[in-house]
Structures are given as structure tokens and as C-alpha cells.
MMTF fields as JSON, N, C-alpha, C and O atoms, coordinates in Angstrom:
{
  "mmtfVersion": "1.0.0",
  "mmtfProducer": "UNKNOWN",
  "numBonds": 439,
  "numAtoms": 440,
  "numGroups": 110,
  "numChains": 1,
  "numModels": 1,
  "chainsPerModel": [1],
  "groupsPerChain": [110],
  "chainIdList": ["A"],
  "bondAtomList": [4, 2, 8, 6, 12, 10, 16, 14, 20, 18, 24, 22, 28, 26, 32, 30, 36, 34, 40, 38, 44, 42, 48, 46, 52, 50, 56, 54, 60, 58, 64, 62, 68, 66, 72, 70, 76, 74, 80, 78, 84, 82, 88, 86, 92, 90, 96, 94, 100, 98, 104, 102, 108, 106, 112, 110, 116, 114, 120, 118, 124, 122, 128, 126, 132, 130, 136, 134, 140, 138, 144, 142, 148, 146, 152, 150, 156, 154, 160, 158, 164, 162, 168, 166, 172, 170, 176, 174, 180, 178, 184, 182, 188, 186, 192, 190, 196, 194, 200, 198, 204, 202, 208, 206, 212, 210, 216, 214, 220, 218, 224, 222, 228, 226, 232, 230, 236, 234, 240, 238, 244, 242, 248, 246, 252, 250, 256, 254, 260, 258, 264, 262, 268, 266, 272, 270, 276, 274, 280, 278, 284, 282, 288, 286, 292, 290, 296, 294, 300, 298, 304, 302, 308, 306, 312, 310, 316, 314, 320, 318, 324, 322, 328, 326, 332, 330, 336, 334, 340, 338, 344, 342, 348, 346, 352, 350, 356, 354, 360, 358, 364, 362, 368, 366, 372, 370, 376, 374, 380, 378, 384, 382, 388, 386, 392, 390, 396, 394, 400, 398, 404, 402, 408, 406, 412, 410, 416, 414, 420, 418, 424, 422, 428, 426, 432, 430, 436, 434],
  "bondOrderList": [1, 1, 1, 1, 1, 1, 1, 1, 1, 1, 1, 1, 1, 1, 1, 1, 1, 1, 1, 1, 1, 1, 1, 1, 1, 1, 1, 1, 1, 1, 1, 1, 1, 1, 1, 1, 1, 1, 1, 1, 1, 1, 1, 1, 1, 1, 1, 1, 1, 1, 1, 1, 1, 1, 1, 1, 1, 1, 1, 1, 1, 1, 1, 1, 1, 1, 1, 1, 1, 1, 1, 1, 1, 1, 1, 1, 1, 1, 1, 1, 1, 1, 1, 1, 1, 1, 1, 1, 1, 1, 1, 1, 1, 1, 1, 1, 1, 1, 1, 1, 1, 1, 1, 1, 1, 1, 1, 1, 1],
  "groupList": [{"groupName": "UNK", "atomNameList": ["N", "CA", "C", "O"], "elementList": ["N", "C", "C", "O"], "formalChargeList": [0, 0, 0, 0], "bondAtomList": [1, 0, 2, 1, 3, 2], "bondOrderList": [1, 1, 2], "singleLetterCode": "X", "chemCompType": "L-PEPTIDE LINKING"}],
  "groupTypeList": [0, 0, 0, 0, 0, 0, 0, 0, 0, 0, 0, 0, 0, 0, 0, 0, 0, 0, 0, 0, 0, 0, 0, 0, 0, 0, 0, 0, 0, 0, 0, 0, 0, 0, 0, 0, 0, 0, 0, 0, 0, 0, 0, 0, 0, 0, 0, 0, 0, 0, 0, 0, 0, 0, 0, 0, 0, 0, 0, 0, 0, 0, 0, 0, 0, 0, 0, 0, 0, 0, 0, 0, 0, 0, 0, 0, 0, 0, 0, 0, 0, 0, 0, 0, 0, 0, 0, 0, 0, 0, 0, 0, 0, 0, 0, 0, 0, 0, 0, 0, 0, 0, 0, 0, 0, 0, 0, 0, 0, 0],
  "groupIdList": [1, 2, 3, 4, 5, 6, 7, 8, 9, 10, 11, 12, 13, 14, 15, 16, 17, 18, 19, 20, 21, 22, 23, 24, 25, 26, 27, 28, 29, 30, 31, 32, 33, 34, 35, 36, 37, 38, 39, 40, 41, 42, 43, 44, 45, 46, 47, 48, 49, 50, 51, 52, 53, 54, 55, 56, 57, 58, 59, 60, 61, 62, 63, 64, 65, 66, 67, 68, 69, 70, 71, 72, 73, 74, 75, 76, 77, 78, 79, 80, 81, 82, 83, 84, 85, 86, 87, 88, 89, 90, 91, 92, 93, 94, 95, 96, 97, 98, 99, 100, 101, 102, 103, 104, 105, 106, 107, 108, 109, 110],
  "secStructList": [7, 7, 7, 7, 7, 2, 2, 2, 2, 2, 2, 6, 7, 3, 3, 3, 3, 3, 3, 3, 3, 7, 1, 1, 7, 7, 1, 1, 7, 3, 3, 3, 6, 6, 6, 6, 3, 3, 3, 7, 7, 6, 6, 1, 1, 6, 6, 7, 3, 3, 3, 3, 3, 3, 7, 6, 6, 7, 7, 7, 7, 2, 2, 2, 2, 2, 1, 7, 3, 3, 3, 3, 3, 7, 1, 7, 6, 6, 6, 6, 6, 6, 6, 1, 3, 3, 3, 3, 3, 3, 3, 7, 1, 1, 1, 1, 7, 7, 3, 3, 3, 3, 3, 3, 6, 6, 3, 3, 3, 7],
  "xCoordList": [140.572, 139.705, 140.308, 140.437, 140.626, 141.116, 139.817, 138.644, 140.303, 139.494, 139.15, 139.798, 137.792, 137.625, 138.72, 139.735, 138.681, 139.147, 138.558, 137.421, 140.04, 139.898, 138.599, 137.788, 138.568, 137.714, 136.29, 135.465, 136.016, 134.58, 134.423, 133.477, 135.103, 134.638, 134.505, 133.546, 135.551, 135.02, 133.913, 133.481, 133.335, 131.983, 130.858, 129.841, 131.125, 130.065, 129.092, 128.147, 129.503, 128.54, 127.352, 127.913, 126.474, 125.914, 124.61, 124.385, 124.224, 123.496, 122.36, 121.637, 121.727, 119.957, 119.283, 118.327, 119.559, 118.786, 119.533, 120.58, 118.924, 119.323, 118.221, 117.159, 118.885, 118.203, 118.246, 119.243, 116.873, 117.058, 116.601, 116.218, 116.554, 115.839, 115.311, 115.721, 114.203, 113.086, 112.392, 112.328, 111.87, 111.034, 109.459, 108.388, 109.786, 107.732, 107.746, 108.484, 106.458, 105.363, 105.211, 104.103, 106.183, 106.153, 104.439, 103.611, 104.382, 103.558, 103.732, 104.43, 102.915, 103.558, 104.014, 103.501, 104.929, 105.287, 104.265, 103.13, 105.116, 104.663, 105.069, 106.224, 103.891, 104.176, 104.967, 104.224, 106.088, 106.741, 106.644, 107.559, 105.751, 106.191, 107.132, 107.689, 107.405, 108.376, 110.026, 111.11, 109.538, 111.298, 111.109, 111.865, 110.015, 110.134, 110.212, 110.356, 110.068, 109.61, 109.056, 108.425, 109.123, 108.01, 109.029, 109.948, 108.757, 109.239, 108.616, 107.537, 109.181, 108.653, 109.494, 110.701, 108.861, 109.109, 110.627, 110.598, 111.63, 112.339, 112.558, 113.63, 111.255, 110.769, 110.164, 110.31, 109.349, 108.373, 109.023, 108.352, 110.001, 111.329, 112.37, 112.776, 112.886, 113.844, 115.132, 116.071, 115.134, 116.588, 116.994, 118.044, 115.633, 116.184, 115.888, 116.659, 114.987, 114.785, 113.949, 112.743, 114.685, 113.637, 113.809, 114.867, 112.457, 112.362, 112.135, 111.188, 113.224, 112.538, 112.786, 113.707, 111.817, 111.164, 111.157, 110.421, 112.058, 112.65, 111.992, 112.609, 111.008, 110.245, 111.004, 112.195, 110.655, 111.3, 111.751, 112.822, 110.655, 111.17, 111.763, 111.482, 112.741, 113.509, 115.027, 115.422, 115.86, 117.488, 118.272, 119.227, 118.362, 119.472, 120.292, 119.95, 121.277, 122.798, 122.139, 121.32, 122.783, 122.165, 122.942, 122.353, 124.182, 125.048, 123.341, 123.059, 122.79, 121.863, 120.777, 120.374, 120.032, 119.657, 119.176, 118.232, 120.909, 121.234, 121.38, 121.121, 121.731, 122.435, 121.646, 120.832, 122.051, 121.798, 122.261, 123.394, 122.146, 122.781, 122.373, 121.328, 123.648, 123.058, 123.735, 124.645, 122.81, 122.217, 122.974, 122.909, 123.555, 124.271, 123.577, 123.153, 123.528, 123.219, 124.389, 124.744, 125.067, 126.275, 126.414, 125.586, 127.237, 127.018, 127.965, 128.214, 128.413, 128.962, 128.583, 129.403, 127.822, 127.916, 128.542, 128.172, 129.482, 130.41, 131.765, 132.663, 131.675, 133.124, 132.892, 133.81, 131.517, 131.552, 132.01, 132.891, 131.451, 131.64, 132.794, 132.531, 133.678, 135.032, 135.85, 136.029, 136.391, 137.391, 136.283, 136.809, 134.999, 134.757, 134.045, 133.795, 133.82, 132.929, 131.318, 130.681, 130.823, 130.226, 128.921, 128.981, 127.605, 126.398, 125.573, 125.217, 125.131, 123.945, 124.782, 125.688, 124.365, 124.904, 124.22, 123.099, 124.113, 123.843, 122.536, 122.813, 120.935, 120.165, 118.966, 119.268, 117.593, 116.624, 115.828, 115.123, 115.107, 113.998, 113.204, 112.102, 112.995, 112.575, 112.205, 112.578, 111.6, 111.824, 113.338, 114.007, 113.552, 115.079, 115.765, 116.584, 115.657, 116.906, 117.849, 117.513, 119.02, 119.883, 120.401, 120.67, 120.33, 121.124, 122.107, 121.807, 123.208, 124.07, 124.26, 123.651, 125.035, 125.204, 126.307, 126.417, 127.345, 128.735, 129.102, 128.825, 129.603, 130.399, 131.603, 132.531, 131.793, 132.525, 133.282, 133.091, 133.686, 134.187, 133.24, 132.672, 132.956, 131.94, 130.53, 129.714, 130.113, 128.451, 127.835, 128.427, 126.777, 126.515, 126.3, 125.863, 126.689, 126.271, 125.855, 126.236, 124.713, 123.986, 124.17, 123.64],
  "yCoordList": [92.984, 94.129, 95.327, 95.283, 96.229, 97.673, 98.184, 97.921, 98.982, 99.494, 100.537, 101.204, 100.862, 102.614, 103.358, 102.866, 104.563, 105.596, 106.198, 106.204, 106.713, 106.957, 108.104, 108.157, 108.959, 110.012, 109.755, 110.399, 108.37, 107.893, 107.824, 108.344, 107.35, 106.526, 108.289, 108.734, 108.741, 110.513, 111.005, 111.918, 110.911, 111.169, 110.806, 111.481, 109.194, 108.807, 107.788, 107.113, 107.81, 107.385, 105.879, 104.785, 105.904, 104.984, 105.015, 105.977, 103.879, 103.376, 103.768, 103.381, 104.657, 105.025, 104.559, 103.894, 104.754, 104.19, 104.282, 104.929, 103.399, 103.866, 103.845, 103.225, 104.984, 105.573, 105.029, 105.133, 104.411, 103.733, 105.059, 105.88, 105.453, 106.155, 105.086, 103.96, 105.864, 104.666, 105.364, 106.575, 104.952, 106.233, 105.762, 106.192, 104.769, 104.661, 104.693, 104.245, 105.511, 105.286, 104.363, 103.828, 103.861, 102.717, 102.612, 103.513, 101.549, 101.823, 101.836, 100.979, 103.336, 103.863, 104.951, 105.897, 105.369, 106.658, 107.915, 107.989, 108.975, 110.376, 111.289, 111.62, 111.748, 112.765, 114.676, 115.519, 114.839, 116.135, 117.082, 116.985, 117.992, 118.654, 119.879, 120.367, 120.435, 121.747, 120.95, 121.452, 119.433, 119.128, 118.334, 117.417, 118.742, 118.326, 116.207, 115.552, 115.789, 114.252, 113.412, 113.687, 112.403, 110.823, 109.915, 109.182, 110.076, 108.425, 107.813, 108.099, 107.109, 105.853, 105.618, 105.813, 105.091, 105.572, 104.514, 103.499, 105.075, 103.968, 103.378, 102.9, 103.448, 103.135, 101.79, 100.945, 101.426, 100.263, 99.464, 98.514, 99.157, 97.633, 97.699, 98.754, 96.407, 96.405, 97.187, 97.613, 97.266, 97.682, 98.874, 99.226, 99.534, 100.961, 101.365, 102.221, 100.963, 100.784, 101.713, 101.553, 102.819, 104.542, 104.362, 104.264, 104.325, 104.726, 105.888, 106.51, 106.521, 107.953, 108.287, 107.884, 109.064, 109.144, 110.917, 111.74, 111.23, 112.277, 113.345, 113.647, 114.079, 115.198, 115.856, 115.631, 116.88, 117.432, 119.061, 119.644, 119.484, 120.416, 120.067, 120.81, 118.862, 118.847, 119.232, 118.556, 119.92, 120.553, 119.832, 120.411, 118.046, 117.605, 117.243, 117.436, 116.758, 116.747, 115.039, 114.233, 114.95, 113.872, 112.566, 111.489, 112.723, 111.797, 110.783, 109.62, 112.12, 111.929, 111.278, 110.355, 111.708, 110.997, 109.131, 108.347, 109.329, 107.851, 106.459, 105.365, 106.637, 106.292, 106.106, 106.901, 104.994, 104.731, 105.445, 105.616, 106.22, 106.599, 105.855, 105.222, 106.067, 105.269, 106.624, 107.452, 106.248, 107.474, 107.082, 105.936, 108.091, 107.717, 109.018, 110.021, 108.887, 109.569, 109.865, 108.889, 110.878, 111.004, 112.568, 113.48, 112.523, 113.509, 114.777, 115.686, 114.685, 115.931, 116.269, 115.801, 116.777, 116.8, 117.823, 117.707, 119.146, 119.618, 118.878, 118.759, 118.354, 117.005, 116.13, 115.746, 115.711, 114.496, 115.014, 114.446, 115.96, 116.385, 117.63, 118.557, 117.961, 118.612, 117.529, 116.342, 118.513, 117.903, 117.405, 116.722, 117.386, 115.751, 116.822, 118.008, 116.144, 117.1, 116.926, 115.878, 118.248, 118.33, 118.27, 118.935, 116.979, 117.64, 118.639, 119.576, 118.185, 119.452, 119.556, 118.804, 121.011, 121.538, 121.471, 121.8, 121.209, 120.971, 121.761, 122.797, 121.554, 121.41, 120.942, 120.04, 121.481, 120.948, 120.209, 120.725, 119.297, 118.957, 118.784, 118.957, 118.542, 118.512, 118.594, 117.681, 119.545, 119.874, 119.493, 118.789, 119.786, 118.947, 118.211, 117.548, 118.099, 117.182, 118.197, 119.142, 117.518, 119.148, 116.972, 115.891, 117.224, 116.35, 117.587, 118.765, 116.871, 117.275, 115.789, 114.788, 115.732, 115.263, 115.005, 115.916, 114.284, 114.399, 112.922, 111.728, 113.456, 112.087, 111.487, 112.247, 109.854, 109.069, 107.886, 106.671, 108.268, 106.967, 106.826, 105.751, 108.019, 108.216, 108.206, 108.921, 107.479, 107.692, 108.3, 108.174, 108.923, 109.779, 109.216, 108.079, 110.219, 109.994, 110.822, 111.977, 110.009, 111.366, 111.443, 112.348],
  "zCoordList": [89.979, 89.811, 90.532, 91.755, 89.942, 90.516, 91.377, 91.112, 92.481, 93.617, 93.143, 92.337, 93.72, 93.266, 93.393, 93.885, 92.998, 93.163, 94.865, 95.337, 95.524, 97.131, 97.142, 98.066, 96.001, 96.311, 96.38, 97.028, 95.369, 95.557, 96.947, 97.539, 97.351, 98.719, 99.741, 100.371, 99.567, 100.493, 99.809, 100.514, 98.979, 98.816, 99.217, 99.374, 99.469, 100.02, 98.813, 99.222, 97.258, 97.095, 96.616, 96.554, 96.444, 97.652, 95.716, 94.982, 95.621, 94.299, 94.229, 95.146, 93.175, 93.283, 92.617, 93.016, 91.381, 89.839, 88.98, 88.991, 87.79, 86.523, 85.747, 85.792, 84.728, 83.939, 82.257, 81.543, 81.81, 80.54, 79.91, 80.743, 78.621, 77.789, 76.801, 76.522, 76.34, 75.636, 74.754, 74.967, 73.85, 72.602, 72.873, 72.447, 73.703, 73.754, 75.458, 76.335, 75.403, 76.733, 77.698, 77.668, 78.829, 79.63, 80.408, 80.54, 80.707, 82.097, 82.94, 83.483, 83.859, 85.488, 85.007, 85.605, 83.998, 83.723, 83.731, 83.258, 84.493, 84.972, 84.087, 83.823, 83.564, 82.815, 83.492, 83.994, 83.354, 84.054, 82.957, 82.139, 82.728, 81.841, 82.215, 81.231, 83.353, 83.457, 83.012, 82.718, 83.146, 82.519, 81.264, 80.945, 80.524, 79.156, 78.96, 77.928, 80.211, 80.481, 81.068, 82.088, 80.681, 81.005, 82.199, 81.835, 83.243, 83.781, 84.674, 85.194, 84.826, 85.828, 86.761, 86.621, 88.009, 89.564, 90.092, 90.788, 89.581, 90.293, 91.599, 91.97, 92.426, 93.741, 93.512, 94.396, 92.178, 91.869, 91.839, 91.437, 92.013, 91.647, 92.568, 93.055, 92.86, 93.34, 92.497, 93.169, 91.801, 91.319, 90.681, 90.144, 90.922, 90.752, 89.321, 88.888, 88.527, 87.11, 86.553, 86.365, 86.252, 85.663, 84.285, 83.662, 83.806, 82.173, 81.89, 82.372, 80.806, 80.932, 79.417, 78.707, 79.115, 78.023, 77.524, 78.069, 76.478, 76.428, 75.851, 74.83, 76.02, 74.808, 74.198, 74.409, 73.246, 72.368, 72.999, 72.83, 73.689, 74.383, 75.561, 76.501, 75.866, 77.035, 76.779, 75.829, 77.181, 77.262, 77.647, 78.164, 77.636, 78.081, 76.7, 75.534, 77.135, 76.386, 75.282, 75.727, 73.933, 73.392, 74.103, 74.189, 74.561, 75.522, 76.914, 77.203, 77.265, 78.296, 77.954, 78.662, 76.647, 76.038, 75.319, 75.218, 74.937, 74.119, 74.871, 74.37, 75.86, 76.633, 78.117, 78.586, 78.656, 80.217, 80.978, 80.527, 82.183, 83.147, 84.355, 84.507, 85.462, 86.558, 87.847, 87.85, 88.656, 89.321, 91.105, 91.548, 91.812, 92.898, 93.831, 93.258, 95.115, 95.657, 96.485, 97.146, 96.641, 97.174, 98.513, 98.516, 99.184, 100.637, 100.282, 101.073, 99.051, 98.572, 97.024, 96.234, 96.605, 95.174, 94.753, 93.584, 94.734, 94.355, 94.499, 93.665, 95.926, 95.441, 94.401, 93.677, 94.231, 93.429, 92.023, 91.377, 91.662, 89.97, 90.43, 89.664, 91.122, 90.506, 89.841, 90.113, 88.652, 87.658, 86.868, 85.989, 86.715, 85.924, 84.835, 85.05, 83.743, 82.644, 82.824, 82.718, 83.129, 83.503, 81.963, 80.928, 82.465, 80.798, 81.063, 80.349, 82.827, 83.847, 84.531, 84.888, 84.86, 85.822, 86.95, 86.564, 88.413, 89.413, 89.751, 90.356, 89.506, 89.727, 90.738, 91.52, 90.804, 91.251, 91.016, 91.883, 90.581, 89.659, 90.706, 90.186, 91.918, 92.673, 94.463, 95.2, 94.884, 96.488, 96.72, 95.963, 97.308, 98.095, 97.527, 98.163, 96.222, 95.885, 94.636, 93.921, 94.806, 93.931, 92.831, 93.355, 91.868, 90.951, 89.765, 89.569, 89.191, 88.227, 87.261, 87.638, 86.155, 85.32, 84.801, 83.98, 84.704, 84.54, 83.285, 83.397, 82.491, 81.798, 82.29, 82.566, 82.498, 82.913, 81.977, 81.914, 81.678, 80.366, 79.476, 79.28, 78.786, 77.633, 78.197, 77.616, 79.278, 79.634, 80.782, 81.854, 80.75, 81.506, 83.054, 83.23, 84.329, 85.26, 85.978, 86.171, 86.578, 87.929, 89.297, 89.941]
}
């Protein structure tokens, strides 16, 4: 098995959630409407397990969409996403937390 890449590791980063997308209504899911979605608390499980549920007026990329993402919490996030292609651009969705969006071997990451 090949080792990360050295720069992961100067980032710091460290496993949060992942993100399923789903076309129906889980239960536990929070309705957000200033970001156009539905999820569920990836606090309720051990493993980090957010369903999120995409409205029509929400602006993410269809990559973000289709697709799982899995979610890192990292101590640099302009190191983490230089060079990388970026879907969001480095954001709030909430108090204190800044997330971005980057593709990695075709699937999205946060």
C-alpha cells in the first residue's frame, strides 16, 4: 500500500463524515433552507454517516451531488486545497466552521 502523500500529513488531516446523497427524506434530517438542504446529524453514529438531501434551489457542482463525499477536518484549509480543483470554494455554512470542496480522483472532497 503506497503512503499518503507527505503534504496530507502537514495538514493535519484527521476523518469527519461522509456524505451520502439520497433523493428521499431520511429520519433525523434538518431541514437548511439558506443552503438549499436536508441532512442528518453526522454526530448520531459512530461513523460519521450524513445523508444529505439536495433541493433544487441548492448551487453545488452535480460531481457533489452524485456522489459520496467524505469529509476531513484539517489545520490548514488553503494548504489543503492548493493545486487541487477546486467544486466550492472555501466557505461558511456555519458559525465557525469555513468548509471548501475539491475533486480527488474523480470524487468529491470536503
Amino acid at each position: 500500500m503506497k503512503k499518503p502523500a507527505k503534504r496530507l500529513a502537514k495538514v493535519g488531516y484527521k476523518y469527519h463524515h461522509i456524505g451520502i446523497p439520497t433523493d428521499t427524506k431520511k429520519r433525523g434530517m434538518i431541514e437548511i433552507p439558506r443552503l438549499g438542504i436536508c441532512a442528518s446529524d453526522h454526530d448520531s453514529n459512530s461513523f460519521g454517516i450524513q445523508w444529505m438531501l439536495y433541493r433544487k434551489a441548492c448551487k453545488v457542482p452535480d460531481l457533489v451531488r452524485a456522489l459520496p463525499h467524505v469529509a476531513f477536518e484539517v489545520t490548514d484549509l488553503n494548504a489543503a486545497i492548493r493545486g487541487k480543483k477546486i467544486l466550492i470554494k472555501p466557505n461558511s455554512p456555519s458559525p465557525g466552521v469555513m468548509v471548501a470542496f475539491i475533486e480527488e480522483s474523480g470524487a468529491p472532497v470536503e
